[in-house]
C-alpha positions in Angstrom: 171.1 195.3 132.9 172.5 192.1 131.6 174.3 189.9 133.8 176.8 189.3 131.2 178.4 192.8 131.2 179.3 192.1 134.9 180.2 188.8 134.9 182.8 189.1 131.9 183.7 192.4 132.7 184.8 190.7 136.0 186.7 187.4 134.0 188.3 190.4 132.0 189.8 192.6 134.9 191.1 188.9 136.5 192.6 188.0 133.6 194.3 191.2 132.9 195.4 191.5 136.4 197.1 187.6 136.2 199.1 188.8 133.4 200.4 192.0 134.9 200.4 191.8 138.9 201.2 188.4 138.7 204.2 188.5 136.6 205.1 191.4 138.7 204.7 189.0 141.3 206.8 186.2 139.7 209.4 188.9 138.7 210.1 191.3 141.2 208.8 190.0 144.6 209.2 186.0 144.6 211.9 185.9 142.2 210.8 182.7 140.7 214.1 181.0 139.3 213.3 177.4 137.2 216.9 176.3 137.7 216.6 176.0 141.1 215.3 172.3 141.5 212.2 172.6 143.6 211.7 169.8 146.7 209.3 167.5 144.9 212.5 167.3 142.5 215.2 167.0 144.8 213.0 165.2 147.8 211.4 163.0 145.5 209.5 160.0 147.9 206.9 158.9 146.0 204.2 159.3 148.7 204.3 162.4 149.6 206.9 164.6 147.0 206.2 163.8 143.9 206.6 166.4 141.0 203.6 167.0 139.1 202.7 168.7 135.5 201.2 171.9 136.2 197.7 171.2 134.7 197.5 168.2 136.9 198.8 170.2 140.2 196.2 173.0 138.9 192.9 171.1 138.9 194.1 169.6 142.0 195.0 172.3 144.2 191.8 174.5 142.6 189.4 171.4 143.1 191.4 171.4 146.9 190.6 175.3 147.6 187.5 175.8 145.9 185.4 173.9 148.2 182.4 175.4 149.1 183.8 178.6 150.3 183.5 180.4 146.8 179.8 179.1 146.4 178.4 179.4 150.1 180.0 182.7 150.8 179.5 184.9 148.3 175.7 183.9 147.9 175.4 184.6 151.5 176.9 187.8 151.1 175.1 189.2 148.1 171.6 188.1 149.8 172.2 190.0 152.9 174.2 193.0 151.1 173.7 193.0 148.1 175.5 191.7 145.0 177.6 194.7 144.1 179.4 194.8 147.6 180.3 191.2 147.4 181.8 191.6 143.7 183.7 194.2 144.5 185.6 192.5 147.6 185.8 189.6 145.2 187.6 191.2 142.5 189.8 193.6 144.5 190.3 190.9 147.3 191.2 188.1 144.7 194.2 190.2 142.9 195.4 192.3 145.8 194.8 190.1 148.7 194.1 186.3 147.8 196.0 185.9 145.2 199.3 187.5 147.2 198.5 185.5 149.5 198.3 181.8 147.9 201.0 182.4 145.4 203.3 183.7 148.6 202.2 180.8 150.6 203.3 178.6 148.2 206.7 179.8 147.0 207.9 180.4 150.9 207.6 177.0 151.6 209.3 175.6 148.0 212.3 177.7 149.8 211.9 175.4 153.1 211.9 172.0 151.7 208.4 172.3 151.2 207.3 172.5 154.6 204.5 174.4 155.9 204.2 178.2 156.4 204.5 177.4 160.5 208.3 176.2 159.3 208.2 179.5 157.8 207.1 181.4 161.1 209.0 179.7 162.8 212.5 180.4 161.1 211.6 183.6 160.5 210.1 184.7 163.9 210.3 182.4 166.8 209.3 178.8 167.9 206.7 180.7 170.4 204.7 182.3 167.4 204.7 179.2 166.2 202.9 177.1 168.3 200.6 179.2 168.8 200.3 179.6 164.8 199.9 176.0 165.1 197.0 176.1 167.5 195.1 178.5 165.5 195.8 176.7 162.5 194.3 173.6 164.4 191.4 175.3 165.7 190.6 177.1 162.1 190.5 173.9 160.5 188.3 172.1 162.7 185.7 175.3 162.2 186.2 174.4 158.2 185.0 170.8 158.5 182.1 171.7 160.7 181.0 174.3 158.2 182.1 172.4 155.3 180.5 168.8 156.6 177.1 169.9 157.4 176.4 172.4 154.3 177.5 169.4 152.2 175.2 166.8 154.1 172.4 168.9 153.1 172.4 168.4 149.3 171.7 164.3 150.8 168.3 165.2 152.2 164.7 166.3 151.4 163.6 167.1 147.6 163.6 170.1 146.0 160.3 170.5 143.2 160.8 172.6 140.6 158.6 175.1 138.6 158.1 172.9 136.1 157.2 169.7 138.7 160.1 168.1 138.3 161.9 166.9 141.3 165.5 166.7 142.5 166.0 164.0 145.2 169.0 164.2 148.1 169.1 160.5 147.9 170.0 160.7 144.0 172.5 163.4 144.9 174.1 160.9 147.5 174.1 158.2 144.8 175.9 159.8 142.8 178.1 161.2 144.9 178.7 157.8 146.9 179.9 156.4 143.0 182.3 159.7 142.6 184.0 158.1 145.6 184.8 154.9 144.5 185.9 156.5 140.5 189.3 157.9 141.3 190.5 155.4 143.5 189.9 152.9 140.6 191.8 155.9 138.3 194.5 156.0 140.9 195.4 152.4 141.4 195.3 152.4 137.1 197.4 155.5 136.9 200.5 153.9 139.9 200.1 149.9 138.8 199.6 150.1 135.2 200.9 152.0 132.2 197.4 154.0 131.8 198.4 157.5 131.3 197.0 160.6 132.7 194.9 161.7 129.2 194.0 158.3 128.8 192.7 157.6 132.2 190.9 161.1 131.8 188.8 160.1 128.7 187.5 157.1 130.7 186.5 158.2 133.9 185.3 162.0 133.0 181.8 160.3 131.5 181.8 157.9 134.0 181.6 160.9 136.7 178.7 162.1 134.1 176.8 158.7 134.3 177.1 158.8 137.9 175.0 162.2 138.4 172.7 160.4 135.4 172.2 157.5 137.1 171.3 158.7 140.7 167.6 159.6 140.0 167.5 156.0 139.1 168.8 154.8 142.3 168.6 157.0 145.1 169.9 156.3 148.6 167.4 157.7 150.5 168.9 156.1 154.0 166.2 158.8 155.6 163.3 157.1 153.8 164.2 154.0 154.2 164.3 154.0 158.2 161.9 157.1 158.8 164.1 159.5 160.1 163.7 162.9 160.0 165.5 165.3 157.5 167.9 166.4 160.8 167.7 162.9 162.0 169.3 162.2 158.1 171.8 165.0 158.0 173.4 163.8 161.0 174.0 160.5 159.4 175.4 162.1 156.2 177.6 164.1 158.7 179.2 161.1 160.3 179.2 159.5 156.9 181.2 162.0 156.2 183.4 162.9 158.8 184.5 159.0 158.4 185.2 159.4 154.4 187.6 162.3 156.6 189.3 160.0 158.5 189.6 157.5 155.9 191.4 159.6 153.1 193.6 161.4 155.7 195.9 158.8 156.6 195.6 156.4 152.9 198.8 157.6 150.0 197.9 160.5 148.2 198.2 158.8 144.7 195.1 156.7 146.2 192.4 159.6 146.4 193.7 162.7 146.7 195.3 163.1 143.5 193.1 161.4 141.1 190.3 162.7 142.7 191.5 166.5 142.7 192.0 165.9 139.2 188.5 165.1 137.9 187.3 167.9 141.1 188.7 170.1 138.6 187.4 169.3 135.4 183.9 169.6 137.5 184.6 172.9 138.7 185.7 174.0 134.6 182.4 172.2 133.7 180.3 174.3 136.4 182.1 177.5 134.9 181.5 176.6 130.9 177.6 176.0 132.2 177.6 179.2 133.6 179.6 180.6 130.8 176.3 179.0 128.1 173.9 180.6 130.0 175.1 184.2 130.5 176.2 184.8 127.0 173.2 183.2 125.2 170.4 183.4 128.1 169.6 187.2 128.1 169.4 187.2 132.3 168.8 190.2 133.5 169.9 191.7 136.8 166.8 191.6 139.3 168.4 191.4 142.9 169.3 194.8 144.4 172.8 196.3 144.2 172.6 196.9 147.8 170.2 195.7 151.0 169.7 194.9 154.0 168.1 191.3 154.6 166.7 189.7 157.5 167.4 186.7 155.3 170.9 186.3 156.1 171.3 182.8 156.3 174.3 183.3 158.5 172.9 183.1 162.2 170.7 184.5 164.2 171.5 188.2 164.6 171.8 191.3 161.8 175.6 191.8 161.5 177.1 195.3 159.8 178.6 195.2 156.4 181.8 196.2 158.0 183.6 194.2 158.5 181.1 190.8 157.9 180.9 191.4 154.6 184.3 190.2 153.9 184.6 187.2 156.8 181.5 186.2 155.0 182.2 185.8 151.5 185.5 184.7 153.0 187.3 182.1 149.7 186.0 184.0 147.9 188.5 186.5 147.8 190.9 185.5 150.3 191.2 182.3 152.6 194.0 181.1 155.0 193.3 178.2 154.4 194.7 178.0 151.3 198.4 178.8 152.4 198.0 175.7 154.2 196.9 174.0 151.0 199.5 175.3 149.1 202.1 175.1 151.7 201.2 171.5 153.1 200.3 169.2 150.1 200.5 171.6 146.3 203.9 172.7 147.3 205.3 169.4 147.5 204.4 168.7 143.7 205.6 171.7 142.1 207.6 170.5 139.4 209.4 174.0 138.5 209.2 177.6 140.7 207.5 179.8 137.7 204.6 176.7 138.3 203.6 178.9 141.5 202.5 181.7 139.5 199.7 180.0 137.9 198.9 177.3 140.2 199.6 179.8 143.0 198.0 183.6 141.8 196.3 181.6 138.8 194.1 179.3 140.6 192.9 182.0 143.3 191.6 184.3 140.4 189.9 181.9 138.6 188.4 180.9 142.2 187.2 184.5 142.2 185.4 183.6 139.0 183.8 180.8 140.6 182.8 183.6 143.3 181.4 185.7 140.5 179.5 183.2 138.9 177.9 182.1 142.2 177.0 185.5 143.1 175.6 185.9 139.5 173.3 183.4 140.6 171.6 185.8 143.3 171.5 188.6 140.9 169.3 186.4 138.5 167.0 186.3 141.4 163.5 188.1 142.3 163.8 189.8 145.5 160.9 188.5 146.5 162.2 185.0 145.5 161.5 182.3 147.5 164.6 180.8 146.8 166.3 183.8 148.9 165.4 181.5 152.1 167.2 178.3 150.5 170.4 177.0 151.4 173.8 178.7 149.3 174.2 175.0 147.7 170.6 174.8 146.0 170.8 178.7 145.0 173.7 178.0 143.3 172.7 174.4 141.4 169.5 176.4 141.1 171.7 178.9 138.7 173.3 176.0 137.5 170.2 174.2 136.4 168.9 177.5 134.6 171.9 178.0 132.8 172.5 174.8 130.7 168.6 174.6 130.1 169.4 177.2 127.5 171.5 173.9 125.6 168.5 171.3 126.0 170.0 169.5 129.4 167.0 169.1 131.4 167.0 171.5 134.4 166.6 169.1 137.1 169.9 167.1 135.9 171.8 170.6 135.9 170.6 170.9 139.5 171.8 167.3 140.5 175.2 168.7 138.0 175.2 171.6 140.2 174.6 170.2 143.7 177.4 167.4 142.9 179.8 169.8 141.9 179.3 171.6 145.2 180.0 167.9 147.4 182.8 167.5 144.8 184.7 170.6 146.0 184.1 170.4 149.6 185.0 166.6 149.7 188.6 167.7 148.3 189.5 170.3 150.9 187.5 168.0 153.8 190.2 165.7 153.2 193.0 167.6 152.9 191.9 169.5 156.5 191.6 166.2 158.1 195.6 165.6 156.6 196.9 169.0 157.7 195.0 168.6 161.2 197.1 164.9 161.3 200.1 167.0 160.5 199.6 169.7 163.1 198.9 167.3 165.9 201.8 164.9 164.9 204.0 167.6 164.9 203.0 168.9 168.1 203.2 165.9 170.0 205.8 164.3 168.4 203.5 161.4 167.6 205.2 159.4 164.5 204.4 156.1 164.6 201.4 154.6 162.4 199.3 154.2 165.6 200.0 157.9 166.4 198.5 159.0 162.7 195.6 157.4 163.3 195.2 158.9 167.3 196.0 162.5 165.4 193.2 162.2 163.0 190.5 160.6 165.4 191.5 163.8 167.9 191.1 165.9 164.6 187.7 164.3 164.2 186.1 163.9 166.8 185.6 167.8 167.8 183.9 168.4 164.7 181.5 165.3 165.4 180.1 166.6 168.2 178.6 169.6 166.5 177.7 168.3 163.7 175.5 165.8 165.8 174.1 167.8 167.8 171.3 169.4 167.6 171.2 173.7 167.2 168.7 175.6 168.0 168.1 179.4 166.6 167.0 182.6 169.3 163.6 181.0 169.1 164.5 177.6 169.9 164.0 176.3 166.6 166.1 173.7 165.1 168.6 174.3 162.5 171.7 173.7 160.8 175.0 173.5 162.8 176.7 175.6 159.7 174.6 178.3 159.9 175.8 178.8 163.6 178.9 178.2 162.5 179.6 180.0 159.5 180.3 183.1 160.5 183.2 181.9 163.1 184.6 179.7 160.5 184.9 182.6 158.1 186.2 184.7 160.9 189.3 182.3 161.8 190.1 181.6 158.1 190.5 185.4 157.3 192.5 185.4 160.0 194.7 182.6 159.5 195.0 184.6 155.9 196.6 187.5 157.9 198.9 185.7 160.1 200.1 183.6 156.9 201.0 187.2 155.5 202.6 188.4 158.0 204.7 185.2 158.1 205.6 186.0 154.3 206.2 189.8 155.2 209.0 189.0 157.9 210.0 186.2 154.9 210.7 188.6 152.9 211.8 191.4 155.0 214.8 188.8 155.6 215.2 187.7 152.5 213.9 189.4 149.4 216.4 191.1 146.9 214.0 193.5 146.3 214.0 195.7 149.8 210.3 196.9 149.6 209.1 193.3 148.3 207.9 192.9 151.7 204.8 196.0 151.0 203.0 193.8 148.9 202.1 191.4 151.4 202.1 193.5 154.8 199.7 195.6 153.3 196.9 193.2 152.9 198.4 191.6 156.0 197.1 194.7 158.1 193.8 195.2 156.2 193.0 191.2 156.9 193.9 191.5 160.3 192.1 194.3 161.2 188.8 193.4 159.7 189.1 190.0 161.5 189.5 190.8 164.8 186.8 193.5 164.2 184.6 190.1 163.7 186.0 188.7 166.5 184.4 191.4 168.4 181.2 192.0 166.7 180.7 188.1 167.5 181.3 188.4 170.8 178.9 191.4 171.5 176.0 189.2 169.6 177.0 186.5 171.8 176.8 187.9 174.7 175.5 191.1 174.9 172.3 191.0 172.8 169.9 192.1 175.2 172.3 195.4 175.6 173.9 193.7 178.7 175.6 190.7 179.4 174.4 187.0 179.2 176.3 183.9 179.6 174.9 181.8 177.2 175.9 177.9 176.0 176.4 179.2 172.3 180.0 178.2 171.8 181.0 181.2 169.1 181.9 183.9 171.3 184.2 181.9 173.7 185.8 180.6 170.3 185.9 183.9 169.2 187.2 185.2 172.5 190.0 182.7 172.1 191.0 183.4 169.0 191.1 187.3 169.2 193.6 187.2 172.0 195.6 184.4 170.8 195.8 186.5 167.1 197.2 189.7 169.0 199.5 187.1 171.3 200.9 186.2 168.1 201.2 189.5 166.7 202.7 190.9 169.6 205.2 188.1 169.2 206.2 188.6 165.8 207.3 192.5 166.4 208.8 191.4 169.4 211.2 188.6 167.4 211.1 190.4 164.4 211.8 193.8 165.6 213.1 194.3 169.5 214.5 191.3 170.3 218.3 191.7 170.2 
């Protein structure tokens, strides 16, 4: 079959739903008004509220949730299900689930001053449920820069030859990506000292972020090369690398980095979908990978894990995430210029990250089963797809592979950044620590747990070395469809309270108890690989199931807590 019939008929169904479920949404359950002036109106600052035009606000807070999670995931998913599993969760999960889910996060907290969902839970609920929210929230978003920093520090390393000889260097990759740094914080300090506007200061720095990816062959930083370390030995100083570039943007004005930045994030993501787009209607690919299987080729760890219920922790962004409510609630909320913005920054931008799902997936199904490709890392499947796609054009494959490989760093720096913020947040707020010399304690607490895995070395059932995020993954994707679940049932109770419409409260408490369940289900099955593998039990020093312990009782602690508040308590 050709790919294209799945992959439009997918872009079709999205599109379809947006315009119907999501203006029921708008409608009917949020009640979206536009004369009611939202915070970054009325709480204008100019650091932190600052209304923004909808197109800007949607390429930032898409380039801010995209990430990796829509590229790693899904790949992961469809080589150890099979792709027709994985696009169904997608689809289904990005309307009924995701999409609730963002759009709810974000138009709760416009009705709080803009404050984060936890405000929301804890108005709504009690201040117990939320501290503990905030603790899982903590712990969730360390999990997503471990996973996050090390599958992006391994598009800096080793080559990649293709068919045709050609090779792709990691030290052009982290040229280029070294110079995508620097670009919007020149476009941001243009765009708040000088009269440059936005379209202006788009049409000069979109082909410099071309020449960039051109110009790294030319110039690569290959730090590994250049002291003869190994390719771990290298990762691990791309990790700190990065997990610095984390601390740095964390605690520096939005307007700086974040902003500018998001905004050319998204143009890269629109560019990686119009690539994809070329090569799917004009390059006759054929599905090869199997609808369905069962591979020892997971990629995700070191044990076989059932479809149910890993299939959907694992594709995890790609149809639902939790950490987007924090997105939306802790830095997109803040710069909604109007209410009906939410619909399609909100609902909008988590379908068209389900395309971004689809088309990653799209790039297994291109693939032999005997590939050997299957055994790569998600980030060079996917630039892999990339690279075949815009060949059909006359750009040489192994640029469309750098194109591809960038794109994925570009997402992932965008949400590394804002993590690191919302972590500073968390902690501030917990501890009460204000002052400048507390926001930079927060973050380097925030930082330095994730440091310590990502430097250290992992080692699979046989001992071997190997990536900290393929430990990780798994638990990440765990804790983030779980912080999805306890975000919804902080907008069921919301709206419980508050809605005009009585039942409004169904649409999210229903994908509230299907998230929840499937997550602690996780929870489990990571435990019993954990510890029980041999049938019996074994303490072991593999951190995952004593996170995953954690997490499962502090998730029905906070459950318990909300019926309690919500429903007994008199």
């Amino acid at each position: 079959m050709n790919i294209l019939f799945i992959v439009a008929g997918a872009a079709l169904v999205l599109f379809f739903f947006y315009k119907t479920y999501g203006g029921f949404l708008a409608k009917k359950v949020f009640d979206l008004n536009d004369s009611t002036p939202t915070p970054a109106v009325s709480m204008n600052d100019g650091v932190d509220y600052i209304p923004a035009d909808s197109k800007f606000l949607m390429g930032q807070h898409f380039s801010a949730i995209a990430a990796a999670g829509p590229i790693t995931g899904p790949i992961i998913a469809g080589v150890l299900f099979g792709w027709l599993p994985a696009l169904i969760w997608i689809v289904l999960g990005s309307i009924f689930i995701g999409g609730v889910h963002d759009m709810g996060s974000i138009v709760a907290s416009i009705r709080y001053k803009a404050k984060s969902i936890t405000e929301v839970v804890r108005v709504n609920v009690s201040k117990r449920a939320w501290i503990l929210f905030m603790v899982f929230i903590w712990v969730t978003l360390v999990y997503v820069i471990i996973a996050f920093t090390d599958v992006t520090s391994s598009s800096f390393v080793g080559t990649v030859t293709l068919e045709n000889g050609d090779k792709v260097g990691g030290g052009a990759i982290a040229t280029s990506s070294l110079l995508y740094l620097v670009l919007p914080v020149i476009m941001g300090i243009l765009l708040k000292k000088t009269k440059l506007s936005l379209t202006a200061a788009t049409v000069i720095f979109l082909p410099l972020v071309g020449f960039s990816i051109w110009i790294g062959p030319y110039i690569p930083f290959d730090i590994g090369a250049w002291f003869g370390w190994s390719l771990l030995g290298t990762q691990k100083f791309w990790n700190g690398f990065i997990l610095l570039y984390c601390f740095v943007a964390s605690i520096i004005p939005v307007w700086v980095l974040l902003q500018p930045r998001g905004h050319l994030g998204g143009y890269f993501l629109y560019a990686a979908l119009a690539a994809a787009a070329i090569g799917l209607i004009f390059g006759g690919f054929t599905i090869q990978y199997p609808a369905f299987t069962i591979s020892s080729e997971s990629n995700v760890g070191n044990f076989w894990f059932p479809m149910f219920p890993v299939l959907f922790i694992t594709v995890a962004c790609g149809a639902c995430s939790g950490f987007h409510s924090l997105v939306g609630s802790g830095t997109t909320s803040k710069q909604l210029a109007k209410e009906s913005d939410a619909k399609v920054v909100g609902y909008g931008m988590m379908l068209l990250e389900g395309m971004v799902a689809v088309v990653s997936l799209a790039c297994v199904m291109i693939l032999a089963k005997d590939s050997a490709l299957i055994k790569a890392s998600p980030n060079f499947i996917y630039a892999s797809g990339i690279g075949q796609f815009v060949q059909l054009i006359g750009i040489p494959a192994a640029f469309g592979i750098s194109f591809g490989l960038m794109a994925f760093t570009t997402f992932v720096y965008d949400t590394l950044d804002v993590c690191t913020r919302l972590c500073r947040y968390i902690v501030e707020e917990l501890t009460g620590w204000k002052t400048k010399a507390g926001r930079y304690f927060a973050t380097g607490i925030s930082i330095i747990v994730p440091f310590l895995f990502v430097t250290a070395t992992m080692n699979d059932a046989a001992g071997n070395p190997i990536p900290a995020w393929k430990v990780f993954w798994n638990i990440f994707g765990a804790c983030n469809q779980m912080l999805a679940a306890l975000a919804l049932i902080g907008i069921t109770v919301w709206l419980y309270k508050t809605a005009k419409n009585k039942y409004a409260w169904i649409v999210a408490f229903a994908p509230a108890v299907w998230m929840f369940l499937m997550s602690n289900w996780a929870f489990l099955v990571l435990m019993r690989d954990g510890w029980f593998k041999t049938g019996s039990f074994v303490l072991t020093g593999n951190p995952v199931p004593i996170v995953a312990l954690f997490l499962f009782v502090l998730s029905i602690t906070i459950a318990a807590e909300t019926v309690y508040a919500v429903l007994l308590k008199k």
